[in-house]
C-alpha positions, -999 to +999 in steps of 0.1 A: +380+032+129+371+009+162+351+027+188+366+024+223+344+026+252+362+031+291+344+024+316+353+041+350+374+022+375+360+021+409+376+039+438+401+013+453+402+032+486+372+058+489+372+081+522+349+105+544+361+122+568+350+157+588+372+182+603+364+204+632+375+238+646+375+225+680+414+231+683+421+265+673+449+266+642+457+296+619+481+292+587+491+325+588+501+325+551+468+320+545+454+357+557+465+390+550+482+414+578+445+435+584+428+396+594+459+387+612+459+417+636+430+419+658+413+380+653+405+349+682+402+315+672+385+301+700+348+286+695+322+305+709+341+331+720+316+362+737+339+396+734+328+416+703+351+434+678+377+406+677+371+388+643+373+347+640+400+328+621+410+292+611+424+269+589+414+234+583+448+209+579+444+178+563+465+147+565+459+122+540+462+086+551+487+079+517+505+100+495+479+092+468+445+106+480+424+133+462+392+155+479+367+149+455+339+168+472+341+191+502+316+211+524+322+236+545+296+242+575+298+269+599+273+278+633+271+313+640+258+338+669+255+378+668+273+393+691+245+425+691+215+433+674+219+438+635+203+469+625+211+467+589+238+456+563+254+493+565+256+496+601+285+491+625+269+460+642+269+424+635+248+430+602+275+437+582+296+407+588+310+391+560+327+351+564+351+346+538+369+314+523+404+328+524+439+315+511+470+330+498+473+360+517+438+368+524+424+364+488+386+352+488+387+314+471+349+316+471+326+348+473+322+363+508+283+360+521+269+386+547+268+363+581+231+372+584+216+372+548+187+349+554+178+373+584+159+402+582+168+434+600+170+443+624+176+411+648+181+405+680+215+395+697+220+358+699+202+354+667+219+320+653+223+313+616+244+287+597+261+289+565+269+261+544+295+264+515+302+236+490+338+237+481+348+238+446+374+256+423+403+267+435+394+265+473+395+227+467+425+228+442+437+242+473+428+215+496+444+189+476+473+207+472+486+224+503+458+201+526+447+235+542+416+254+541+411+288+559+381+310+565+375+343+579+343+361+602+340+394+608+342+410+645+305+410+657+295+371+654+307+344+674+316+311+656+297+287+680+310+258+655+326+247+622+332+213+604+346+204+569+334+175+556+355+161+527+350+127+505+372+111+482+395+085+468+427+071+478+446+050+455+457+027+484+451+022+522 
């Protein structure tokens, strides 16, 4: 029996591009009735108790194109002071990856988990998610990817940065 060895083909048409939440958009199929009824989308918005939502859309260049690798960065504020992860304040917050009606594509994280409580209000923390699974089946496939913060923090900014290969220009 001959051994056959394939080498990989280079990417004819590679891509980066990032995404911004600068212009609020919400797929509404992609959050359940509870996150659809009391949310904002606008960045940096100051009013607590109203959560944040958004969805990503992308638009391939060609029919052909495939996200090979996608991260998801998001700058946040509190609202208030966190007093702990049990309290009614902003130290409880959970930001989600959501799709499908509000399922949870990738774990939810507490807003604040590298801050100790309690904090101050305007404390600022970033969370960075790499995209993988069915959160980026998902991108390939519908070209939408949602997320979800809880009502005390402030989205100051968000960008989704994605990479991959297009099989033509």
């Amino acid at each position: 029996m001959e051994n056959i060895t394939v080498s990989p083909v280079p990417c004819p048409a590679p891509f980066n591009t990032t995404l911004d939440a600068a212009t609020p958009q919400v797929v509404n199929s992609d959050f359940n009735a509870a996150q659809l009824a009391n949310y904002q989308g606008a960045l940096n918005y100051t009013g607590n108790n109203k959560a944040y939502a958004h969805t990503f859309i992308w638009k391939p260049n060609t029919c052909c194109c495939v996200i090979t690798s996608a991260t998801l960065t998001v700058k946040l504020k509190a609202l208030e002071g966190g007093v702990s992860t049990t309290s009614s304040d902003c130290g409880n917050d959970l930001i989600s990856i959501v799709g499908f009606g509000g399922i949870g594509l990738i774990t939810s994280e507490r807003v604040y988990s590298s801050v100790i409580p309690p904090f101050p209000v305007n404390t600022i923390v970033t969370k960075t998610f790499t995209i993988q699974g069915s959160a980026l089946n998902k991108l390939n496939t519908e070209h939408t990817l949602s997320f979800f913060v809880e009502n005390d923090s402030s989205v100051l900014s968000a960008t989704l940065q994605l990479s991959g290969c297009c099989l033509s220009k």
